[in-house]
N, CA, C and O atoms as a MOPAC input file, in Angstrom:
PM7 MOZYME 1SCF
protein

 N     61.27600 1    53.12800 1   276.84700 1
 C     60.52800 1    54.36700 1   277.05200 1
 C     59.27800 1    54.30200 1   276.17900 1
 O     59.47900 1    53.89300 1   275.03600 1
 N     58.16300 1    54.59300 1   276.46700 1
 C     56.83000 1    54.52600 1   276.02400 1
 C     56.24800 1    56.00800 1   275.79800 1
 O     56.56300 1    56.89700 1   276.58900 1
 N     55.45200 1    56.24700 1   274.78200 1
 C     55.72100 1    57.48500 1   274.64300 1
 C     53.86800 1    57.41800 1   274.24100 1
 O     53.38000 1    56.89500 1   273.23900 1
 N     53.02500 1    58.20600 1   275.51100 1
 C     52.24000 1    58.03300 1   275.53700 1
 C     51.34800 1    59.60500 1   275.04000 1
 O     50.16200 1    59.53800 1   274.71600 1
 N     52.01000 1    60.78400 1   275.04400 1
 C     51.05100 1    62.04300 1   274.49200 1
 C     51.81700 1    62.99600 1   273.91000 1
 O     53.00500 1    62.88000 1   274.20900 1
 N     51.59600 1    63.77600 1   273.28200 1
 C     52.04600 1    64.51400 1   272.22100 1
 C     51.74200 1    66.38600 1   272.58600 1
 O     50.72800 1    66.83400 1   273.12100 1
 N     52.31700 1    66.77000 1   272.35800 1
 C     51.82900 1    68.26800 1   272.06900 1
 C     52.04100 1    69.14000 1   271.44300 1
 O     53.23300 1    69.44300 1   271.49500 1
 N     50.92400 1    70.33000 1   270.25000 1
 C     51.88400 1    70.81500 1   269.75200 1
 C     52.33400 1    72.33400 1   269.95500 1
 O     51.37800 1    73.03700 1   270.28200 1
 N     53.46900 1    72.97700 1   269.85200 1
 C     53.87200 1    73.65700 1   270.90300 1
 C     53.49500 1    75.43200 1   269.82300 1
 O     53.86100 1    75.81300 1   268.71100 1
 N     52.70100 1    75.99300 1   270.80800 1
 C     51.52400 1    77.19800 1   270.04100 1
 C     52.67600 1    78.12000 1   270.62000 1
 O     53.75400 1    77.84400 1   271.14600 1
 N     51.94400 1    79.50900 1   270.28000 1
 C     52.38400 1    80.77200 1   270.47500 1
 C     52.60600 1    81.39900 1   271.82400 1
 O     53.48400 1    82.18900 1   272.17300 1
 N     51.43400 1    80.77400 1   272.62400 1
 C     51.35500 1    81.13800 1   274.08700 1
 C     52.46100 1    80.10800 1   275.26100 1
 O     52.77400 1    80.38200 1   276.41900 1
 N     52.87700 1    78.80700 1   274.36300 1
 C     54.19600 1    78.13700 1   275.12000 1
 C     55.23600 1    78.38800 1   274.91900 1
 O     56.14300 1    77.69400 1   275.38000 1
 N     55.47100 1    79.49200 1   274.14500 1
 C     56.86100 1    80.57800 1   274.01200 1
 C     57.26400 1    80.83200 1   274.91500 1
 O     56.41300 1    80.80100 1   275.80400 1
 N     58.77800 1    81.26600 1   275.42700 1
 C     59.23300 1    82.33600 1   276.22800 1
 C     60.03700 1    83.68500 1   275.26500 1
 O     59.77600 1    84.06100 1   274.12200 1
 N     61.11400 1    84.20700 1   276.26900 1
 C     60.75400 1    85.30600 1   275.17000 1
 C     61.98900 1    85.32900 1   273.98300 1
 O     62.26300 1    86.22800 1   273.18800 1
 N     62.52300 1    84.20100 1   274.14500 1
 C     63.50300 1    83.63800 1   273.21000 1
 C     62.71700 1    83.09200 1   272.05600 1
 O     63.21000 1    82.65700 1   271.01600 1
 N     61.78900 1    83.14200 1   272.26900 1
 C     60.89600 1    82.02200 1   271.01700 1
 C     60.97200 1    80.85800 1   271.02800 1
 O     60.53900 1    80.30300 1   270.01800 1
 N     61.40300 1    80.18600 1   271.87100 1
 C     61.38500 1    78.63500 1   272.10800 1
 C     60.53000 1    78.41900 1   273.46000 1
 O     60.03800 1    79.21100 1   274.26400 1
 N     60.55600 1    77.15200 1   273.37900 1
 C     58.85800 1    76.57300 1   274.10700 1
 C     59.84800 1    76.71000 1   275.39900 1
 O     60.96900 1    76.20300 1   275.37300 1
 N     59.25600 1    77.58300 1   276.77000 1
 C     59.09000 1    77.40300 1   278.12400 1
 C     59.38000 1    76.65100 1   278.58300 1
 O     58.69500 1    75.66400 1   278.31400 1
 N     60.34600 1    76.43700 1   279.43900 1
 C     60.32700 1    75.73600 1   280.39200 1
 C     59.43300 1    75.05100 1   281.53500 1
 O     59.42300 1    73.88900 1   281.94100 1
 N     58.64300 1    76.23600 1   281.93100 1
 C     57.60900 1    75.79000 1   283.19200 1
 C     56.77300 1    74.89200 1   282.36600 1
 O     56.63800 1    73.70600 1   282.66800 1
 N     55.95200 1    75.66600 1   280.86200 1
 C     54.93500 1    74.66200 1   280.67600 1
 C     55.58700 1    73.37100 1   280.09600 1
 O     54.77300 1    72.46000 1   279.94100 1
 N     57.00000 1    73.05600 1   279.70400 1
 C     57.13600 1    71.94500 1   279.62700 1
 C     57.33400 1    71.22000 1   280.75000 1
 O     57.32600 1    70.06200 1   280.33200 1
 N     57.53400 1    71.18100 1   282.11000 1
 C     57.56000 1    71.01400 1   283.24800 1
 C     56.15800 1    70.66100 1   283.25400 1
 O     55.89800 1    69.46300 1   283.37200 1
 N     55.02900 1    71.64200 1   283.12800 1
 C     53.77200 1    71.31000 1   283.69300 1
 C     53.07500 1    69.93500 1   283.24300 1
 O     52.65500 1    68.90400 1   283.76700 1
 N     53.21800 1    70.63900 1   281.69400 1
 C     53.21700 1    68.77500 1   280.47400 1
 C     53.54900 1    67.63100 1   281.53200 1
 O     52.66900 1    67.03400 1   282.15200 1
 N     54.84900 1    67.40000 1   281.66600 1
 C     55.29800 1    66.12000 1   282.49500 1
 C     54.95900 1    65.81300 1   283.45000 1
 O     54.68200 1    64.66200 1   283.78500 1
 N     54.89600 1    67.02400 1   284.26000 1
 C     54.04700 1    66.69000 1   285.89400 1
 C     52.72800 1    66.02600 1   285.34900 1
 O     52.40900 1    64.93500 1   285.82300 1
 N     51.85200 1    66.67600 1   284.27600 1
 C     50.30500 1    65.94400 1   284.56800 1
 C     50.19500 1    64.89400 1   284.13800 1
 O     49.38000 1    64.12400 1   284.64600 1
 N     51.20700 1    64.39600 1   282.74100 1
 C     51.00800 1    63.17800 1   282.14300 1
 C     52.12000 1    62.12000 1   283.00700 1
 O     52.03400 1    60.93000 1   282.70200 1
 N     52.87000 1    62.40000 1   283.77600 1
 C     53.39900 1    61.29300 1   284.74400 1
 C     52.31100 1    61.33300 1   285.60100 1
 O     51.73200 1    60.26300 1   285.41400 1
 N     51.48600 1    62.21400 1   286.75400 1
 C     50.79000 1    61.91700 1   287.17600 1
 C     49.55700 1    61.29000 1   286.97900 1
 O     48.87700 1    60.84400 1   287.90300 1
 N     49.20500 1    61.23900 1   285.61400 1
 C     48.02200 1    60.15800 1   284.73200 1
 C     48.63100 1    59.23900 1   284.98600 1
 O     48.18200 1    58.54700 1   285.90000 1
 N     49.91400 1    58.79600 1   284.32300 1
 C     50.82300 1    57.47500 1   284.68800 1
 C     50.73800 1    56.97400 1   285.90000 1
 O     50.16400 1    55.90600 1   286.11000 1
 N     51.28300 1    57.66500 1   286.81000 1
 C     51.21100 1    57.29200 1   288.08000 1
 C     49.73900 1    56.68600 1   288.69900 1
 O     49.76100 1    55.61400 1   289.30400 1
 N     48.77400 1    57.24700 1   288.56100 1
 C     47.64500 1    56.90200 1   288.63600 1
 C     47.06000 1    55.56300 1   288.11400 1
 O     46.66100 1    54.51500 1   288.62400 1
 N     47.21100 1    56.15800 1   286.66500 1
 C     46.75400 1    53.92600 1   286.25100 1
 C     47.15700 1    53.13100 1   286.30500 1
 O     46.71300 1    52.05200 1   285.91400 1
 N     48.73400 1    53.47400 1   287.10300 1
 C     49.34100 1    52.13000 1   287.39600 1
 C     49.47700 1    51.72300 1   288.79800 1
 O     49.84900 1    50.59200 1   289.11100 1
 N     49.16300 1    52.68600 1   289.68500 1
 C     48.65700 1    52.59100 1   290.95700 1
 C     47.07600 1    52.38900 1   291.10000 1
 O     46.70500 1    52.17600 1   292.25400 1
 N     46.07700 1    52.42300 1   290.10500 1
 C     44.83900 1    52.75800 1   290.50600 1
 C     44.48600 1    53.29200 1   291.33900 1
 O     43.87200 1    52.79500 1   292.28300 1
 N     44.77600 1    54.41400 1   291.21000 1
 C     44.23600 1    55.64300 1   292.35000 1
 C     44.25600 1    57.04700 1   291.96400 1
 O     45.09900 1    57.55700 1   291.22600 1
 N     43.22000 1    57.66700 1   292.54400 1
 C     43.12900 1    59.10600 1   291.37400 1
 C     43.63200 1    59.54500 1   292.54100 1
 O     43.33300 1    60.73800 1   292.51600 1
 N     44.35000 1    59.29500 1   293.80400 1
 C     45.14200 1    60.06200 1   294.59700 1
 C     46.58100 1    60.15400 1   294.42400 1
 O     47.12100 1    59.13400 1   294.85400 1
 N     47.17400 1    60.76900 1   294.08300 1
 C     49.02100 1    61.07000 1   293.98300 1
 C     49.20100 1    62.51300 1   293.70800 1
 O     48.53000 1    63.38700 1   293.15800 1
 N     50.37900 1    62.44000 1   294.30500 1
 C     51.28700 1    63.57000 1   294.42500 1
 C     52.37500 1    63.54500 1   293.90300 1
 O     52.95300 1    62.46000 1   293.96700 1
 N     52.97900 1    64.51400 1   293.29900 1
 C     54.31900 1    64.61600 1   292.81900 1
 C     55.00600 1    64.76900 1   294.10400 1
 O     54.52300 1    65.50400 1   294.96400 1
 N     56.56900 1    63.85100 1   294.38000 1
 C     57.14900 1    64.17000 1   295.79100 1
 C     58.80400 1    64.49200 1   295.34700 1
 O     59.61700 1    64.89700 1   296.17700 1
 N     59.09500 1    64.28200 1   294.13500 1
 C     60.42600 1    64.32600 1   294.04300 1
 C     60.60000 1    64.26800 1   292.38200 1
 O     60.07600 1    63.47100 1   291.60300 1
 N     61.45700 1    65.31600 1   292.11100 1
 C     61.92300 1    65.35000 1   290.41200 1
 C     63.60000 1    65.56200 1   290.57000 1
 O     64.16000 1    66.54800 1   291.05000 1
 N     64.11000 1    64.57300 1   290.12500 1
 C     65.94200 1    64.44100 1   289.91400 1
 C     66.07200 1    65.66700 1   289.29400 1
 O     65.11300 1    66.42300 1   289.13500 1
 N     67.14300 1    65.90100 1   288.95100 1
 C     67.97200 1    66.77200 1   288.02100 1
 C     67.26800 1    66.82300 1   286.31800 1
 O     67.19500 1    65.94000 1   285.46400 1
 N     66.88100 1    68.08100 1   286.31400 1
 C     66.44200 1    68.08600 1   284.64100 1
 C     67.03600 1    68.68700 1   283.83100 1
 O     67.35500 1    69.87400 1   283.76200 1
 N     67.22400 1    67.68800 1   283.06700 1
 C     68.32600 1    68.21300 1   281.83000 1
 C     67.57600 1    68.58900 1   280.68500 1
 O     66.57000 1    67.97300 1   280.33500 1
 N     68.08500 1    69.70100 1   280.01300 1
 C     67.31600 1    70.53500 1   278.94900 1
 C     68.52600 1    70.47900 1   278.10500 1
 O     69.57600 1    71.02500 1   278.44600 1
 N     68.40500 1    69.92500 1   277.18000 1
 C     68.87700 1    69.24300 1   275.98000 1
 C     68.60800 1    70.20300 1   274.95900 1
 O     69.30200 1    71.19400 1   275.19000 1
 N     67.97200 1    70.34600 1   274.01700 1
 C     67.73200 1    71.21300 1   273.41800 1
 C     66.42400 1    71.75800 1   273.39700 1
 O     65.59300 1    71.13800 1   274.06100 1
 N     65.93000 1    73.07300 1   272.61000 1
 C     64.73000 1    73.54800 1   272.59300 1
 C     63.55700 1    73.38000 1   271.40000 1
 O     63.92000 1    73.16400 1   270.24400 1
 N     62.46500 1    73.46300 1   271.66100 1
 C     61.78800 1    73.58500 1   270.92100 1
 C     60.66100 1    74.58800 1   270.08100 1
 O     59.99000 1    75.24200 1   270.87900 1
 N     60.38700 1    74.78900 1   268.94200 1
 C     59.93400 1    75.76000 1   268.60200 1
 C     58.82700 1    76.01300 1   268.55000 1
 O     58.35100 1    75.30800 1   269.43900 1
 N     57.76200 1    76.74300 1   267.95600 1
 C     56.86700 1    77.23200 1   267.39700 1
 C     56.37500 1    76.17900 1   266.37600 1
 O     56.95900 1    76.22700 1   265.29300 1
 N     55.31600 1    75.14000 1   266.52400 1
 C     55.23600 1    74.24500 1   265.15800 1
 C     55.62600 1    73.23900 1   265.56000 1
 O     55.11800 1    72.32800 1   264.90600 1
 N     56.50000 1    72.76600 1   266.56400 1
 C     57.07600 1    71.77600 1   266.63800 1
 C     56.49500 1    70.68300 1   267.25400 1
 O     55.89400 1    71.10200 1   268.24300 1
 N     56.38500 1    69.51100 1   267.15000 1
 C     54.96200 1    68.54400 1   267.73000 1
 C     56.28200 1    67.97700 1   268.65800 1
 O     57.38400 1    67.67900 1   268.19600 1
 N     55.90600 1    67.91400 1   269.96000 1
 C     56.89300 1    66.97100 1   270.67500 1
 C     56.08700 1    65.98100 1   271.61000 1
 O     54.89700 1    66.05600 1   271.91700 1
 N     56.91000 1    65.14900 1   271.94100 1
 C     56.16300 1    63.68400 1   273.10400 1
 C     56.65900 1    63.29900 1   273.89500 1
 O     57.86600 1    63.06100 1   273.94700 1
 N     55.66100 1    63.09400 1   274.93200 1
 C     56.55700 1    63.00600 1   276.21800 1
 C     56.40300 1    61.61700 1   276.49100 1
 O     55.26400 1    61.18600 1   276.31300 1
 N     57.48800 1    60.60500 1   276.97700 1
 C     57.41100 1    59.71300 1   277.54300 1
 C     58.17100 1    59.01900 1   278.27900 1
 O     59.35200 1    59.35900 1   278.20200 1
 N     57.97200 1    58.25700 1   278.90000 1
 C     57.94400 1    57.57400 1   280.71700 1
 C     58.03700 1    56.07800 1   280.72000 1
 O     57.46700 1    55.35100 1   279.90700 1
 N     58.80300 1    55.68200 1   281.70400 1
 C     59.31800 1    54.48700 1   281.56900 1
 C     59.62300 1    53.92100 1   282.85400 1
 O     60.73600 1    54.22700 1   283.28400 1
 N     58.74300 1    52.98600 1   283.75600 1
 C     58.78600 1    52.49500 1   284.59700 1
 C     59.78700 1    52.00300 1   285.44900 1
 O     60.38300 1    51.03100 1   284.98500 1
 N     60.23700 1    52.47400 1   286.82100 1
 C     61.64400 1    52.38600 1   287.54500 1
 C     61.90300 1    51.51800 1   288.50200 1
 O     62.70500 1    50.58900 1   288.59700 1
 N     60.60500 1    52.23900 1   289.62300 1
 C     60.41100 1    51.17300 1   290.92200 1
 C     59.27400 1    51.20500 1   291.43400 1
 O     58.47400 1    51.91300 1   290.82100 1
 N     58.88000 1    50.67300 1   292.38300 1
 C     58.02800 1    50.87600 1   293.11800 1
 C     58.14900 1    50.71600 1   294.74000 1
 O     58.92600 1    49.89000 1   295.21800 1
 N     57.52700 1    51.35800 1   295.36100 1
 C     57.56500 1    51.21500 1   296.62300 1
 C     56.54900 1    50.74400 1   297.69100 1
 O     56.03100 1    49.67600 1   297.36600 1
 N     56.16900 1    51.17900 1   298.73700 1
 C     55.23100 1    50.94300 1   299.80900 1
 C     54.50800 1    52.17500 1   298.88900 1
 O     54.19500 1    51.87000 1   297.73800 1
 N     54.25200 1    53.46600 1   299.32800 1
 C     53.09000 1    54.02500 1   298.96600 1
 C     53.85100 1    54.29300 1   297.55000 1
 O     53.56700 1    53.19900 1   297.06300 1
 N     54.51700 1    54.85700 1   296.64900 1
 C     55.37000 1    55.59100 1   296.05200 1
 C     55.45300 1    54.62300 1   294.79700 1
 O     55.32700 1    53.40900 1   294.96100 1
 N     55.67300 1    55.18800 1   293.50800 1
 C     56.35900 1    54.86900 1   292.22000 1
 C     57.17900 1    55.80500 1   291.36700 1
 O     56.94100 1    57.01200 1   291.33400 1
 N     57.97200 1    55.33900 1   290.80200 1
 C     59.30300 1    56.39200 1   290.06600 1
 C     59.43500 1    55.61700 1   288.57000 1
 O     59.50700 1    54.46100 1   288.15300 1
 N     59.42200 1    56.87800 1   288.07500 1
 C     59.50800 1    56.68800 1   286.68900 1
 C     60.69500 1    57.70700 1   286.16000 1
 O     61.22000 1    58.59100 1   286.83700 1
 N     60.99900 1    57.36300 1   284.76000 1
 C     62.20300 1    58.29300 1   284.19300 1
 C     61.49600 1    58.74500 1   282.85400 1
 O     60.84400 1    57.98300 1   282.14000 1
 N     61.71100 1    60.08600 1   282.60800 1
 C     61.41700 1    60.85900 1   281.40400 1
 C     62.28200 1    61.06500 1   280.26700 1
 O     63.46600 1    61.34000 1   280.46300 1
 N     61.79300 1    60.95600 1   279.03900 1
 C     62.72900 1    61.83500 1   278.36300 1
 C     60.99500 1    62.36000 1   277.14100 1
 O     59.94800 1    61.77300 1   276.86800 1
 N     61.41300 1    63.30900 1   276.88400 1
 C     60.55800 1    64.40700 1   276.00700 1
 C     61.68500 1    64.30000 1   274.95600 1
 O     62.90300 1    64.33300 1   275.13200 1
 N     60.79800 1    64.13000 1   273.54000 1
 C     61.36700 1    64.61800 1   271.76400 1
 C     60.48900 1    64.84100 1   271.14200 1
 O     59.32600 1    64.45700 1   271.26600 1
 N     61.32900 1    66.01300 1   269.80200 1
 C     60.37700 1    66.33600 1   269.08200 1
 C     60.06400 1    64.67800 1   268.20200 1
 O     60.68800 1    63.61700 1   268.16200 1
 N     58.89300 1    65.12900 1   267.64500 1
 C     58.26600 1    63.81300 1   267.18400 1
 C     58.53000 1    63.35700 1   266.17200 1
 O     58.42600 1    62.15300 1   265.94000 1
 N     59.09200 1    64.56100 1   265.00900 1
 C     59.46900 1    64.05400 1   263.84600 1
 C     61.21700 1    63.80600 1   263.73900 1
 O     61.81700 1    62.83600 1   263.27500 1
 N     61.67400 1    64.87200 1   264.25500 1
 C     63.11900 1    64.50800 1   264.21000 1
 C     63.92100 1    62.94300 1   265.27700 1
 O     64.77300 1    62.10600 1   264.97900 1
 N     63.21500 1    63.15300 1   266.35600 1
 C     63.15600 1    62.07600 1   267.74000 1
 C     64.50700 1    62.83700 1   268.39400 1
 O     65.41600 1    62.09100 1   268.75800 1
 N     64.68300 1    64.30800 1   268.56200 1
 C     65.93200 1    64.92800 1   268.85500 1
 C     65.21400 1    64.85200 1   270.27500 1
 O     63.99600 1    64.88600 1   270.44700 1
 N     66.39000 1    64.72200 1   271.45900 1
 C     65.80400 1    64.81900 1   272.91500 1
 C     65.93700 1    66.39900 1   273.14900 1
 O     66.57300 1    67.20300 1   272.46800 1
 N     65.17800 1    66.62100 1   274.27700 1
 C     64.61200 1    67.54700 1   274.24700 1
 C     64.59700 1    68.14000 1   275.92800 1
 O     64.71600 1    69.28400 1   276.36600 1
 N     64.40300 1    66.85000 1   276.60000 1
 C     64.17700 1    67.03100 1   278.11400 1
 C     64.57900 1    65.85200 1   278.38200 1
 O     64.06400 1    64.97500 1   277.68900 1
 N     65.65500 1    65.37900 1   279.49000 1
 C     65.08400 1    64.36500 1   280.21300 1
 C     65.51200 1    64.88600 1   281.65400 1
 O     66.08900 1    65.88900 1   282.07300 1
 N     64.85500 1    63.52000 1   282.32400 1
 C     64.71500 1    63.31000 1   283.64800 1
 C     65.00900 1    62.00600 1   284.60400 1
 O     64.27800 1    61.01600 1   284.57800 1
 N     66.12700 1    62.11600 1   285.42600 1
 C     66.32200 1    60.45300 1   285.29500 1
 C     65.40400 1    59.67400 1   286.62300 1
 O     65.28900 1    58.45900 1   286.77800 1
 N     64.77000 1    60.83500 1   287.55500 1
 C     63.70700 1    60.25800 1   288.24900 1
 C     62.24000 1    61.24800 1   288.40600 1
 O     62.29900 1    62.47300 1   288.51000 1
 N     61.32500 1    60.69500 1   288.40300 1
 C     60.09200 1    61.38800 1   288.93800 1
 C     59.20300 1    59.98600 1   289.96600 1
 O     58.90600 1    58.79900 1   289.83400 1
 N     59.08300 1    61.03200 1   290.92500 1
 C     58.57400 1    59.70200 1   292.34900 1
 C     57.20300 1    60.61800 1   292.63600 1
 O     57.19200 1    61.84200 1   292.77400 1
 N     56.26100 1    59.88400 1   292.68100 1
 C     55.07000 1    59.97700 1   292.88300 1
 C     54.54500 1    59.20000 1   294.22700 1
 O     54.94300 1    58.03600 1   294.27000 1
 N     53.71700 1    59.61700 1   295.35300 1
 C     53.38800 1    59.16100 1   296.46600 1
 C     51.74100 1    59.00200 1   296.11700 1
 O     51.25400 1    59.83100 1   295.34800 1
 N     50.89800 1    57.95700 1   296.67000 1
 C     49.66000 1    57.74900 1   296.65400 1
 C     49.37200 1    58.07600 1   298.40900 1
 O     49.88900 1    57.52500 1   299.38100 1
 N     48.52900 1    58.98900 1   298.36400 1
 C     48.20900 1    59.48900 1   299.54200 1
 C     46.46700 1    59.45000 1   299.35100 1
 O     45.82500 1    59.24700 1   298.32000 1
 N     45.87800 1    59.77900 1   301.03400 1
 C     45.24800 1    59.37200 1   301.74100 1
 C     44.05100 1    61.13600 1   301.41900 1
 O     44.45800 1    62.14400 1   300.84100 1
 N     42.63900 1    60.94000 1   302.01200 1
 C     42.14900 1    62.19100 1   301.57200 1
 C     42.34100 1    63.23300 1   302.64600 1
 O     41.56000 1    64.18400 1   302.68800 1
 N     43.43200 1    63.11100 1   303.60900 1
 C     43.94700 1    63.75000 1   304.14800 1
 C     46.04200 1    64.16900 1   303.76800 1
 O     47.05100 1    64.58000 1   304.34100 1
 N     45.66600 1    63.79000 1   302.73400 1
 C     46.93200 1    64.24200 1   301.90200 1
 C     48.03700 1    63.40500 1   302.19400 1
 O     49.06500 1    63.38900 1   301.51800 1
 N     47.73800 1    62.39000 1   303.65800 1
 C     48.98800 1    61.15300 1   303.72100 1
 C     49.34000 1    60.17800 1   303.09300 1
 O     48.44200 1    59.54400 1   302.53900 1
 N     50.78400 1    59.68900 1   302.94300 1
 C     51.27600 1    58.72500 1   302.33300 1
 C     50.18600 1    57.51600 1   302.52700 1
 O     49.69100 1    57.27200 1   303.62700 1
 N     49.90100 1    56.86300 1   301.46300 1
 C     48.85500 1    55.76200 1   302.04700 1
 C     49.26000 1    54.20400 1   301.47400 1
 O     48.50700 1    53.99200 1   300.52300 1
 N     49.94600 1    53.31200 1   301.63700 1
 C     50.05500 1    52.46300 1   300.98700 1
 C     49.10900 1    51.51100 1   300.41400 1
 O     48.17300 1    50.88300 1   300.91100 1
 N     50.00200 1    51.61700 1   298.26800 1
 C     48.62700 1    51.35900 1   297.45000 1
 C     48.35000 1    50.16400 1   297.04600 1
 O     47.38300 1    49.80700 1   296.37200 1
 N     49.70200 1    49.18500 1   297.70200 1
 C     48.96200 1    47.76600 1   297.70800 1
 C     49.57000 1    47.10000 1   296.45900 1
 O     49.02900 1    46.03100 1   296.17600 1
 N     50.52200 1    47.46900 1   295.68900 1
 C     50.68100 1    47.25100 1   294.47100 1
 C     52.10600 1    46.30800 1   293.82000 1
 O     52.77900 1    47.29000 1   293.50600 1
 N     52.48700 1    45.78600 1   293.64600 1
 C     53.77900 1    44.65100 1   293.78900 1
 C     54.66400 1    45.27200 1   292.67500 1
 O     54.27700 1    46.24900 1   292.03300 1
 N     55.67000 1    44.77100 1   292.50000 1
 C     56.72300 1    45.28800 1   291.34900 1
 C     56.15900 1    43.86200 1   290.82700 1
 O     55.91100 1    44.98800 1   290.39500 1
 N     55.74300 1    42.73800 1   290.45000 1
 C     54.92000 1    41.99500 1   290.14100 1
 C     53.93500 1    42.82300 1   288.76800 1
 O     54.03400 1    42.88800 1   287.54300 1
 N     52.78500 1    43.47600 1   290.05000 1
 C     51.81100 1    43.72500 1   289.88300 1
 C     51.95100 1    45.13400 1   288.35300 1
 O     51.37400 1    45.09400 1   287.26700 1
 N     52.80200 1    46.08100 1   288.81800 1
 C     53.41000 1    47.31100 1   287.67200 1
 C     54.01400 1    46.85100 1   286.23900 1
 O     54.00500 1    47.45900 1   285.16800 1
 N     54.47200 1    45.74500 1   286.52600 1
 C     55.52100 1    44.79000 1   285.41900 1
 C     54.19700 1    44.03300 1   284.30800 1
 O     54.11200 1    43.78900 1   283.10400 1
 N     53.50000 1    43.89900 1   285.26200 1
 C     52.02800 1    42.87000 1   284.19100 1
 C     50.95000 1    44.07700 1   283.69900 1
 O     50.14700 1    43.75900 1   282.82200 1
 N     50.92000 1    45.06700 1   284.08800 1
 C     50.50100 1    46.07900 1   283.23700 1
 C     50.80900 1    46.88100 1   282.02700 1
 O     50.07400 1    47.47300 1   281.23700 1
 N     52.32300 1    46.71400 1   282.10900 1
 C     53.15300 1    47.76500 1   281.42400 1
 C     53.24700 1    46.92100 1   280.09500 1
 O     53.29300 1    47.55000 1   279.03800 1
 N     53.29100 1    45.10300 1   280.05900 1
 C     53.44500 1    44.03900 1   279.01900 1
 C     52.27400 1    44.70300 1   278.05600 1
 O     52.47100 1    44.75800 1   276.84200 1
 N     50.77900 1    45.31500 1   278.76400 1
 C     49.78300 1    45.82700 1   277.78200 1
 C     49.74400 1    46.84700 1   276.95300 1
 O     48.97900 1    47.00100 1   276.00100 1
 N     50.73400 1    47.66800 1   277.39600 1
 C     50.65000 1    48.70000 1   276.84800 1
 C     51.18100 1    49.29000 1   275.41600 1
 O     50.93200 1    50.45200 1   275.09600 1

């Protein structure tokens, strides 16, 4: 698991328990898998098409710096899947995971478009990172 961005969790990512939201931790993952998805497809076209079962592990607070990161699964004809897990940063307590997120590279008419890309090709990128 590669743990590529951080956030730290303010007053306005509360719910009304005082621990950080659900949706915006949801939103977090959707945009930084979809960055993922993107530079490893090269394409600023993708869509989120499918999120497994999310497990909410424990919560986080007010102050608390957490990081999300993603870890390469499969790949397909248009499509790539990755698995999540989110922790806070100092303790490394999990926090969220996710055991799939599938991303589709589509067309500027919003269709599946195949992006040309090898399980080869995903595997010799990821050695850089």
């Amino acid at each position: 698991m590669n743990f590529y961005s951080r956030k730290l969790i303010k007053p306005e990512d509360l719910n009304a328990n005082n621990t950080l939201f659900g949706g915006k931790l949801l939103q977090w993952i959707d945009e930084e898998a979809g960055i993922y998805a993107m530079t490893k497809l090269d394409s600023p076209k993708v869509v989120t098409k499918y999120m497994s079962e999310i497990n909410f592990v424990s919560s986080a607070r007010q102050a608390d710096v957490i990081e999300i990161g993603l870890r390469f699964i499969a790949v397909g004809r248009t499509s790539i899947t990755f698995a999540c897990e989110v922790r806070n940063l100092f303790t490394r307590k999990t926090i969220i995971t996710i055991d799939r997120i599938v991303f589709v590279n589509v067309d500027q008419n919003e269709r599946p478009k195949p992006h040309g890309k090898t399980l080869h090709d995903i595997q010799e990128t990821a050695r850089f990172e």
